[in-house]
C-alpha positions as CSV (number, residue, x, y, z in Angstrom):
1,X,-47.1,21.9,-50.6
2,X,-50.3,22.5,-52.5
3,X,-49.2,25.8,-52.2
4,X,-46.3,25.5,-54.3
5,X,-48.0,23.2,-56.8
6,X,-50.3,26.1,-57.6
7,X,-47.5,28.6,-58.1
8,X,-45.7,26.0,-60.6
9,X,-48.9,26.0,-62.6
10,X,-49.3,29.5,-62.8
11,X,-45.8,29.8,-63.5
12,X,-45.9,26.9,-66.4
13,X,-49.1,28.7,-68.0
14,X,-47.5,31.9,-67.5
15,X,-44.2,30.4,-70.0
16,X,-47.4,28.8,-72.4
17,X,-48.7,32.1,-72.8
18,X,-45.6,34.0,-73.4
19,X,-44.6,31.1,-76.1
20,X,-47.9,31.9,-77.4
21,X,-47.5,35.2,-78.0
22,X,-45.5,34.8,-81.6
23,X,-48.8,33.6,-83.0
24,X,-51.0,36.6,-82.7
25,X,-48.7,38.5,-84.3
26,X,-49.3,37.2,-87.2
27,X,-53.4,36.3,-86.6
28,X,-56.0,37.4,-84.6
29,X,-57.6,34.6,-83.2
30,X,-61.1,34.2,-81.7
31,X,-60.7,34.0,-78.1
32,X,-62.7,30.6,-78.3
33,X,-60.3,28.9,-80.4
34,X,-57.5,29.5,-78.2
35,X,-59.7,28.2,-75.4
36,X,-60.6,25.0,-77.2
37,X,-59.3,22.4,-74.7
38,X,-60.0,19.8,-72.8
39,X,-62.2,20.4,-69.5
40,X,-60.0,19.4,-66.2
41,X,-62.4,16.4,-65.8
42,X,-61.1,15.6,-69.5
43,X,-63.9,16.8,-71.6
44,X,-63.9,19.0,-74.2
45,X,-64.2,22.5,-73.5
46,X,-67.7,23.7,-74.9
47,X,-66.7,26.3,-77.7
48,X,-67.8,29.8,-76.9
49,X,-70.0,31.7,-78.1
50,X,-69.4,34.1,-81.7
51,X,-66.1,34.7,-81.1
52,X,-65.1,38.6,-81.0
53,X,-62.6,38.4,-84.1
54,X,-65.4,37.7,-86.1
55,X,-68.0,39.9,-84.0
56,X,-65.8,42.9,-84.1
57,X,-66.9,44.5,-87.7
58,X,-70.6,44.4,-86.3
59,X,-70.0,46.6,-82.7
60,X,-73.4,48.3,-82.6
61,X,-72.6,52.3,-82.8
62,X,-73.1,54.6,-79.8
63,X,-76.2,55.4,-78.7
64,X,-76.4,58.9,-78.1
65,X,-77.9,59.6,-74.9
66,X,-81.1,62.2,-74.8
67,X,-79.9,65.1,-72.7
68,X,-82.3,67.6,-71.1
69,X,-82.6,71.1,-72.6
70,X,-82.4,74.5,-71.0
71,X,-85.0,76.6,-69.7
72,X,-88.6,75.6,-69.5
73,X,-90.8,77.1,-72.8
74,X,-93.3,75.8,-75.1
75,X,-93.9,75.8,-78.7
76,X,-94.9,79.3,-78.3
77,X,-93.9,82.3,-77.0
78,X,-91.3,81.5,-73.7
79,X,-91.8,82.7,-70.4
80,X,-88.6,85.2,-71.0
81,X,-88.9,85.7,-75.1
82,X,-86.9,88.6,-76.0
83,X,-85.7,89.4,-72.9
84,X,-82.4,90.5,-72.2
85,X,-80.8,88.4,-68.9
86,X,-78.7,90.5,-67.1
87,X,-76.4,89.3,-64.0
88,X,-77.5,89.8,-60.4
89,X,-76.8,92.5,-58.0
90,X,-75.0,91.2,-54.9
91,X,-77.6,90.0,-52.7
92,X,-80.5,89.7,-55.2
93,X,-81.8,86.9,-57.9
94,X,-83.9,87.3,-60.2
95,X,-86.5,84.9,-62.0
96,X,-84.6,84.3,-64.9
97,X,-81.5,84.3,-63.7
98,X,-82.7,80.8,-61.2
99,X,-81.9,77.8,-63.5
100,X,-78.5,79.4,-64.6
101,X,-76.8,80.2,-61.3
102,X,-78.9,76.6,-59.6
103,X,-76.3,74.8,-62.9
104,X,-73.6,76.4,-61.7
105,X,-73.1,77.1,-57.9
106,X,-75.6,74.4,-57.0
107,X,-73.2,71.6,-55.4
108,X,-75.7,68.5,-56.4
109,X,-76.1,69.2,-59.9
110,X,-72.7,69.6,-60.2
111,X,-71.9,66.4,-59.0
112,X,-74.6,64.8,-61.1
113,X,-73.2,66.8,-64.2
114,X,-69.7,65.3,-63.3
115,X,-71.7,62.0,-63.4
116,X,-73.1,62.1,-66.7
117,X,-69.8,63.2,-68.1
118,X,-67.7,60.0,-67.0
119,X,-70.6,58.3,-68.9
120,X,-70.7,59.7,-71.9
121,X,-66.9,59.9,-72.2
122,X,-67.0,56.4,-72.3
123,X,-64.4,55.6,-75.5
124,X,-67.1,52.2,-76.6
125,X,-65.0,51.1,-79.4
126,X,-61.5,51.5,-77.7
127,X,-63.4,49.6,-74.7
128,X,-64.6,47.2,-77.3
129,X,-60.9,46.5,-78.5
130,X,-59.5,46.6,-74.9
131,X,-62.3,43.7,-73.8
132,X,-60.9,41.7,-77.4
133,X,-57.6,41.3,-75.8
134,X,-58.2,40.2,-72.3
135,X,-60.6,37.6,-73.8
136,X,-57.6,36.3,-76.0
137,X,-55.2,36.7,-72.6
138,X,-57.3,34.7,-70.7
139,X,-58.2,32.1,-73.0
140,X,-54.8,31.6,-73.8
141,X,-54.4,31.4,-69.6
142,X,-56.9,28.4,-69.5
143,X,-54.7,26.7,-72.5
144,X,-51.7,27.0,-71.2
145,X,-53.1,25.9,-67.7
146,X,-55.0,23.3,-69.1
147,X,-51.3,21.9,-70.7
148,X,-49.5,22.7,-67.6
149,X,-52.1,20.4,-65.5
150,X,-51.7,18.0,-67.6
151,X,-47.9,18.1,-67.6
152,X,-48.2,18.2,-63.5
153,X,-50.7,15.0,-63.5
154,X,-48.0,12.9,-65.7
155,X,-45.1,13.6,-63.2
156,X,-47.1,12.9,-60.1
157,X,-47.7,9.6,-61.6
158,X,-44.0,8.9,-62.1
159,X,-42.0,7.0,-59.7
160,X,-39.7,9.5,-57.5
161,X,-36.5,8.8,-59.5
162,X,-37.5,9.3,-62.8
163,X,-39.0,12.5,-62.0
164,X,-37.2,15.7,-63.6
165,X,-34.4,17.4,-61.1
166,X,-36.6,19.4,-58.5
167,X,-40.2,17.8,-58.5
168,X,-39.5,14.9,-57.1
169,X,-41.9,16.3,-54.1
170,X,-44.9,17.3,-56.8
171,X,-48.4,16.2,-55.8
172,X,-50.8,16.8,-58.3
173,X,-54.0,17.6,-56.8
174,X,-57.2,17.9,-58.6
175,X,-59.4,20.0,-56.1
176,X,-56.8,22.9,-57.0
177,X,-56.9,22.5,-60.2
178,X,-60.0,22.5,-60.7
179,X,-61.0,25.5,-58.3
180,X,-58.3,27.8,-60.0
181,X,-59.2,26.5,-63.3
182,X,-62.9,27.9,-62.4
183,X,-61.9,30.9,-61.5
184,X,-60.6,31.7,-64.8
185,X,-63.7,30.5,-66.5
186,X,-65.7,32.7,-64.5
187,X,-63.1,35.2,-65.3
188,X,-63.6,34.6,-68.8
189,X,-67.4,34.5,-68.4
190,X,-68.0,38.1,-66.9
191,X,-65.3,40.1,-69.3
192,X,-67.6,38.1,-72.7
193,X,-70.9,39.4,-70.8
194,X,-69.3,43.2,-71.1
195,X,-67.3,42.2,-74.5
196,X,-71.6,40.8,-76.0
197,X,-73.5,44.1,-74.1
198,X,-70.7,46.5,-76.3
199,X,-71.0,44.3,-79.3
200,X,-74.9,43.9,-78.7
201,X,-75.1,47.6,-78.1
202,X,-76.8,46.7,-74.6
203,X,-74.5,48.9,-72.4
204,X,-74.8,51.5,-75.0
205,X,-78.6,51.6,-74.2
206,X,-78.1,51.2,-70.8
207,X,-75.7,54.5,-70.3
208,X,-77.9,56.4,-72.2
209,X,-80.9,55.1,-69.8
210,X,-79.1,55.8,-66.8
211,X,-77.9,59.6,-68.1
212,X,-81.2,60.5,-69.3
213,X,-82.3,59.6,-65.8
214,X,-79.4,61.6,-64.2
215,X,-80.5,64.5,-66.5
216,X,-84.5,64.1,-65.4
217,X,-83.0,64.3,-62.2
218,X,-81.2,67.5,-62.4
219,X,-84.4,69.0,-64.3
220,X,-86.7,68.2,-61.5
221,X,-84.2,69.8,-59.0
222,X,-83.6,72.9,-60.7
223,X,-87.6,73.1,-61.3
224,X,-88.0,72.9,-57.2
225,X,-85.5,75.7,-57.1
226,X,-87.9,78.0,-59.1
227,X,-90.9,76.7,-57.5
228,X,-89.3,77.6,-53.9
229,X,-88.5,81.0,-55.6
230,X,-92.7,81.6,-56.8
231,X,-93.5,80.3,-53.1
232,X,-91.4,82.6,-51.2
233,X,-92.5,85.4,-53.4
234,X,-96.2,84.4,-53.0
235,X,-95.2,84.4,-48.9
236,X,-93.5,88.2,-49.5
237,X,-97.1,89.0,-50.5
238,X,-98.5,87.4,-47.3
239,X,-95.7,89.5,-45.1
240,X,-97.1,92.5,-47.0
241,X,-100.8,91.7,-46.1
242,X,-100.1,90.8,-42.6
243,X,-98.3,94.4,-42.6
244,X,-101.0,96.1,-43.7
245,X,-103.3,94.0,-41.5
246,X,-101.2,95.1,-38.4
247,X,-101.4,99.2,-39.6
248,X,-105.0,98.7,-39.3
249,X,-105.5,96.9,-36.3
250,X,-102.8,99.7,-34.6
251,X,-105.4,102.2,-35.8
252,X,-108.1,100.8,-34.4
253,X,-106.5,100.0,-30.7
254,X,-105.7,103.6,-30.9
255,X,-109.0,104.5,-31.2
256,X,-110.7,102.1,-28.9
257,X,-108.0,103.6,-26.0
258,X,-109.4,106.8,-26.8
259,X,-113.0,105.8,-26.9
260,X,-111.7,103.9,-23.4
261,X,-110.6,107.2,-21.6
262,X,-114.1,108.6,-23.0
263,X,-116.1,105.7,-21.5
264,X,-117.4,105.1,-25.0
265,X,-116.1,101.1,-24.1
266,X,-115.2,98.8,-21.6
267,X,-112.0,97.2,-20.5
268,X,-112.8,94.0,-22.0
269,X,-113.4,95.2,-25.5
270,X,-110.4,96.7,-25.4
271,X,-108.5,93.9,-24.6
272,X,-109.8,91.8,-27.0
273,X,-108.5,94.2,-30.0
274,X,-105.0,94.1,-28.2
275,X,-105.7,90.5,-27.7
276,X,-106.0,90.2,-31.6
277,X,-103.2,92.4,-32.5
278,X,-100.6,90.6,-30.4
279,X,-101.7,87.2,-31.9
280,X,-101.1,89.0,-35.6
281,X,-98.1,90.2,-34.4
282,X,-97.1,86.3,-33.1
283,X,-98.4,85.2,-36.6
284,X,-96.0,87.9,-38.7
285,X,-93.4,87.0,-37.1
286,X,-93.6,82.9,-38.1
287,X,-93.8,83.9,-41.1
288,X,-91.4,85.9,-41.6
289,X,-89.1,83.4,-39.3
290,X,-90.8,81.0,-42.7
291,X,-89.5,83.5,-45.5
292,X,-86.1,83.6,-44.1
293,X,-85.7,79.7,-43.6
294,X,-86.7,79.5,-47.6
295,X,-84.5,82.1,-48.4
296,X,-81.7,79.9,-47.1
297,X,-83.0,77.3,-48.8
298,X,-82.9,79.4,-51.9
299,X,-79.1,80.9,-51.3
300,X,-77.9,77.3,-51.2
301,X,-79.7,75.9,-54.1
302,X,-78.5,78.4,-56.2
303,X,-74.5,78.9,-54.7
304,X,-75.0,82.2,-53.2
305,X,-73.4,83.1,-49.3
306,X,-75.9,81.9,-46.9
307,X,-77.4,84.8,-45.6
308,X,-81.2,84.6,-45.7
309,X,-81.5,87.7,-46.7
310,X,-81.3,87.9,-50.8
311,X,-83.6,89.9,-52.0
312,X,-85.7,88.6,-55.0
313,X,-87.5,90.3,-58.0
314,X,-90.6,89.9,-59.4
315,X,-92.3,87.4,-61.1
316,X,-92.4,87.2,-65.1
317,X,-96.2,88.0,-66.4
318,X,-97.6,85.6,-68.5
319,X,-98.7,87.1,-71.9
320,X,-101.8,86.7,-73.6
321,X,-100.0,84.8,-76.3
322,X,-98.6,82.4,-74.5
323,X,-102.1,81.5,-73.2
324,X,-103.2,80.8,-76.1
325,X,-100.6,79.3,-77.8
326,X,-101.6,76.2,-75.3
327,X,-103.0,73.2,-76.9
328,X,-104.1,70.7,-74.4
329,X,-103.8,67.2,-77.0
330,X,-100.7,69.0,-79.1
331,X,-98.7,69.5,-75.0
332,X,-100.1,66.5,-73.6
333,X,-98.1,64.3,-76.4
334,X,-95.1,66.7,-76.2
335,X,-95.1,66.0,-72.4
336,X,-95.5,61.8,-72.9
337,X,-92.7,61.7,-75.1
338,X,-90.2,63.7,-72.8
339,X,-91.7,62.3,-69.5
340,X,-88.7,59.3,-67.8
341,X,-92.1,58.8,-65.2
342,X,-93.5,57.1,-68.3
343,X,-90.2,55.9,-70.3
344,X,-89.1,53.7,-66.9
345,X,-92.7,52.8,-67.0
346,X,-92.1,51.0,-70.4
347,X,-89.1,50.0,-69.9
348,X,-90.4,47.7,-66.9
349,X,-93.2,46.7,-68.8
350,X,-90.8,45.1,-71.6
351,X,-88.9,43.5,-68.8
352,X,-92.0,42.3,-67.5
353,X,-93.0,41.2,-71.3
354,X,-89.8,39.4,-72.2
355,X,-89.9,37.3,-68.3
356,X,-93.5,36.1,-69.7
357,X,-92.3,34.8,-72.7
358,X,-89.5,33.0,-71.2
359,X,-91.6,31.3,-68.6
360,X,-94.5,30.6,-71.2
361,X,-92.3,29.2,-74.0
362,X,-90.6,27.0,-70.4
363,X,-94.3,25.7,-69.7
364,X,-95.3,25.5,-73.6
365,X,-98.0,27.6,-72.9
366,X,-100.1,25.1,-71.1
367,X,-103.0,26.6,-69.7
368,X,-103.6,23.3,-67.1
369,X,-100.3,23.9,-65.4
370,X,-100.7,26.5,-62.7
371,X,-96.9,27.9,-63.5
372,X,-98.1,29.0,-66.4
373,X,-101.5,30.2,-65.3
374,X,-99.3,32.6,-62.5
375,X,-96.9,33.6,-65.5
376,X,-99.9,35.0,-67.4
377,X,-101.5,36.7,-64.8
378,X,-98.4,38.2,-63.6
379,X,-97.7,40.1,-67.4
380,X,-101.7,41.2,-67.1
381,X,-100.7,42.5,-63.8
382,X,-97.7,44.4,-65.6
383,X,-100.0,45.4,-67.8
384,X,-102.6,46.8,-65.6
385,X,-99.8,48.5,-64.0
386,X,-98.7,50.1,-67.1
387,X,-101.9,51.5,-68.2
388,X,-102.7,53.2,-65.2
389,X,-99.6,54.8,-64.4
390,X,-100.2,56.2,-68.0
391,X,-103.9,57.8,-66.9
392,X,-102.7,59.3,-64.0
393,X,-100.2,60.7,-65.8
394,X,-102.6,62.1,-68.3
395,X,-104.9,62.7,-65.7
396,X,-102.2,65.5,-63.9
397,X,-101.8,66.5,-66.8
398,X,-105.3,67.7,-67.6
399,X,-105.5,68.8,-64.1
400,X,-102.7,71.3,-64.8
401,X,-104.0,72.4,-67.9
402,X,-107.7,72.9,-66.1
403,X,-105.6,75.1,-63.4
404,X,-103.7,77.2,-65.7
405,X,-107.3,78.4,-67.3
406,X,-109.1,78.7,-63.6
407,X,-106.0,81.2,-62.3
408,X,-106.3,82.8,-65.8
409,X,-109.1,84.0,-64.9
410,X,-109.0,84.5,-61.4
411,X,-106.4,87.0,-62.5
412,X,-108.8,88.9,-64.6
413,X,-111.8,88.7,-61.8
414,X,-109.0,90.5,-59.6
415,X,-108.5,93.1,-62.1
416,X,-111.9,94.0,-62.2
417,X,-112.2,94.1,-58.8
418,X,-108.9,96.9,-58.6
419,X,-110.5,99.1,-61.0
420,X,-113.5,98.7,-59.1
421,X,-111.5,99.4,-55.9
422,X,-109.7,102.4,-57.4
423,X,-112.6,104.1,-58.0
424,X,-114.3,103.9,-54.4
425,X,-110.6,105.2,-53.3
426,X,-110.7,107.9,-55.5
427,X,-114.5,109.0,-54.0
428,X,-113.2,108.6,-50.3
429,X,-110.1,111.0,-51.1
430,X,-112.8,113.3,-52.2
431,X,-115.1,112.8,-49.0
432,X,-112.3,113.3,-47.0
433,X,-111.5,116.6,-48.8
434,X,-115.2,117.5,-48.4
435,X,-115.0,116.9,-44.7
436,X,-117.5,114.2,-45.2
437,X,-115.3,111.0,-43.3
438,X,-112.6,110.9,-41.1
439,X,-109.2,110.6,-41.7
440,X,-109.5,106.6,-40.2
441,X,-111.8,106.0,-43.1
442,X,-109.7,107.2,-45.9
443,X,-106.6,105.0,-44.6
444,X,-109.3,102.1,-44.6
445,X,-110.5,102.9,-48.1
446,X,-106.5,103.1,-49.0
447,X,-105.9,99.8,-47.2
448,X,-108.7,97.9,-49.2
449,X,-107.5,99.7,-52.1
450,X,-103.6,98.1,-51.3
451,X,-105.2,94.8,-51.0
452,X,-106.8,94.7,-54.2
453,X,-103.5,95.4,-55.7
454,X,-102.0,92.5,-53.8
455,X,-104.9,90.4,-54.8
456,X,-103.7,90.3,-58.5
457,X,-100.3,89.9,-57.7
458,X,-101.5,87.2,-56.0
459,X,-103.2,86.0,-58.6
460,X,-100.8,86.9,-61.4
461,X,-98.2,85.2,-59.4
462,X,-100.2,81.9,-59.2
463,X,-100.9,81.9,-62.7
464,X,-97.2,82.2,-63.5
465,X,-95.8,79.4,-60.4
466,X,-98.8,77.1,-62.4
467,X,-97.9,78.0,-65.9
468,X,-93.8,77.4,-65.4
469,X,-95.3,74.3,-64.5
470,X,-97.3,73.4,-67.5
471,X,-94.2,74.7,-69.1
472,X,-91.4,72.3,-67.9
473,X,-94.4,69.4,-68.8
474,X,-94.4,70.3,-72.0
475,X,-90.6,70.3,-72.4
476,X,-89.3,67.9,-70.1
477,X,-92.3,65.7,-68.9
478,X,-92.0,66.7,-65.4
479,X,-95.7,67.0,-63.4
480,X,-94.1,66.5,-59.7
């Protein structure tokens, strides 16, 4: 039975509404004129708030949402200026080429991309007009309800035979009433909240918020990407030195067998030098078991075929002009203003400022009541909080800088000490020529000579991982 009472009412506000419809043609009405009825414990509906005929004229524009730019440079000179970026080979990346193919084969920025596109097709004002028009369908709902309940009360009161055909069996019934009548206030309720946060510009803000996010969040994983790519080049160097390591120790077990058959040295001493080539040999093959693990990393980051073999180039050199184009308070404000670390950091801050007021102007500011004593200390607190996350922030910040500097001139200390190097080689080719050393020597002078080299790739390499850093800092506020 109360099942079929319900339908009738639906069915009777259902007819209201239709009957209503002729109206609107002609008008627009505020939503919270059509809604102005009595309550179904017979009150007055409480009007609601500004009503959106009247707010529509004042829909706050879009917000455009802050998207994240391209490759990481600074105000200066770029890490690739006026260089021309050619396509891979098959098998091979290069530097510059990271970020590119990472934007376009890499299956989690991709999605994210996807992500911030739904958001920023977002059509506010056609949303704005579509919110408009289930506010007037539901307030005219709750009208025509409200008139169909009270149509429904009157006949339950009548006697049985002078009830209209059909409803004799009606039962009004005030519990379902009033429960369906709720749910279309709350109904009403949660389509104003979206109909005020367009008209307030709130979910514009909100959407950009959340895409500038999604974009920090696709900058940080494309700047892991080329970090993995300077690491695995810096562990190419390693494999390299480990080689050259091994040549040398080969050379020497050699020898020491030799000196072995001539009784020169005993068993033992030569089965310590094989003892410590076998354990460089274990240790060469980690890490190249290391290098090819990354590589795979590497392949699927960027949307190449899994192979763990893809061969990379070297690393871009950073100029002398970009080093100095680096200004540490100019780049430290460049970095604050792009960094979401510190914009999320504000944002709570204000949320924590705004909760403050609302309990202080609750407890009138009234420093003998301990809820407002805990209210106060809470936005220090959020302050506290605030400020440091700020200094550590400036504080990696300055850090990097610091590093940038100390590799800059590690870099030139390992220069010196190749020239230095070179020339010693040079004298041992001429020794050997003499008839001065052996030929064991001038392969030692030649592998010392190989590992200064590698020594300022090394250190070229680390100023260049350190600098990109710096770099995507200054552009994008990204330390981690």
């Amino acid at each position: 039975m109360r099942q079929r009472i319900t339908a009738l009412l639906l069915a009777l506000a259902v007819l209201a509404s239709v009957c209503a419809v002729s109206a609107l043609a002609e008008e627009r009405p505020a939503p919270a004129e059509t809604a102005q009825a009595e309550s179904p414990e017979g009150e007055d509906r409480p009007a609601s708030p500004e009503t959106p005929a009247e707010a529509a004229p004042e829909a706050a524009p879009e917000t455009a949402p802050e998207t994240a730019a391209g490759a990481p440079s600074l105000a200066g000179p770029d890490l690739a200026e006026n260089v021309t970026i050619q396509p891979d080979p098959l098998g091979e990346v290069s530097f510059a080429n990271v970020e590119r193919r990472m934007r376009e084969g890499n299956l989690q920025l991709l999605a994210l991309e996807q992500s911030v596109l739904t958001i920023e097709d977002i059509d506010y004002d056609k949303l704005y007009d579509q919110l408009w028009h289930q506010l007037n369908e539901l307030a005219q709902a709750q009208w025509a309800y409200v008139r169909a309940g009270s149509m429904m009360r009157t006949i339950s009161n009548l006697p049985a035979g002078q009830r209209p055909p059909g409803m004799e069996d009606v039962e009004y019934s005030d519990y379902e009433y009033n429960t369906t009548f709720d749910q279309l206030d709350r109904a009403y309720d949660a389509v104003r909240d979206q109909f005020d946060a367009i008209k307030d510009g709130d979910m514009q803000k909100d959407n950009a918020d959340v895409v500038r996010q999604l974009n920090n969040l696709q900058d940080q994983i494309v700047m892991a990407g080329e970090s993995l790519y300077a690491a695995l080049t810096a562990m190419e160097g390693q494999e390299a030195g480990l080689g050259r390591q091994l040549e040398g120790l080969n050379r020497t077990v050699e020898e020491m067998e030799l000196r072995y058959q001539l009784g020169q040295i005993s068993a033992m001493q030569l089965l310590e030098a094989k003892s410590g080539r076998t354990a460089l040999e274990s240790g060469l093959a980690t890490l190249r078991m290391n290098i090819k693990t990354y590589k795979l990393q590497l392949e699927m980051l960027i949307g190449a075929e899994q192979t763990g073999e893809i061969s990379l180039g070297a690393l871009p050199e950073v100029t002398a002009e970009q080093l100095a184009e680096m200004d540490l308070a100019r780049d430290l404000a460049a970095a604050k203003e792009k960094s979401y670390e510190l914009y999320n950091a504000e944002k709570t801050l204000e949320d924590a400022r705004d909760q403050y007021k609302e309990d202080a102007d609750y407890w009138g500011y009234n420093e003998k009541r301990m809820e407002f004593r805990n209210a106060k200390r809470t936005w220090d607190a959020a302050q506290y909080t605030y400020n440091n996350t700020v200094q550590n922030y400036e504080l990696k910040f300055r850090t990097l800088y610091a590093q940038v500097k100390d590799y800059c001139q590690i870099w030139e200390a390992a220069k010196v000490s190749l020239a230095c190097e070179q020339a010693s080689c040079a004298a041992s080719e001429l020794k050997f020529q003499q008839g001065t050393i052996s030929r064991n020597a001038l392969l030692t002078a030649k592998d010392t000579l190989r590992e200064a080299e590698e020594k300022v790739r090394s250190a070229a390499g680390d100023l260049f991982s350190t600098y990109n850093t710096y770099s995507w800092a200054v552009q994008h506020g990204i330390l981690n």
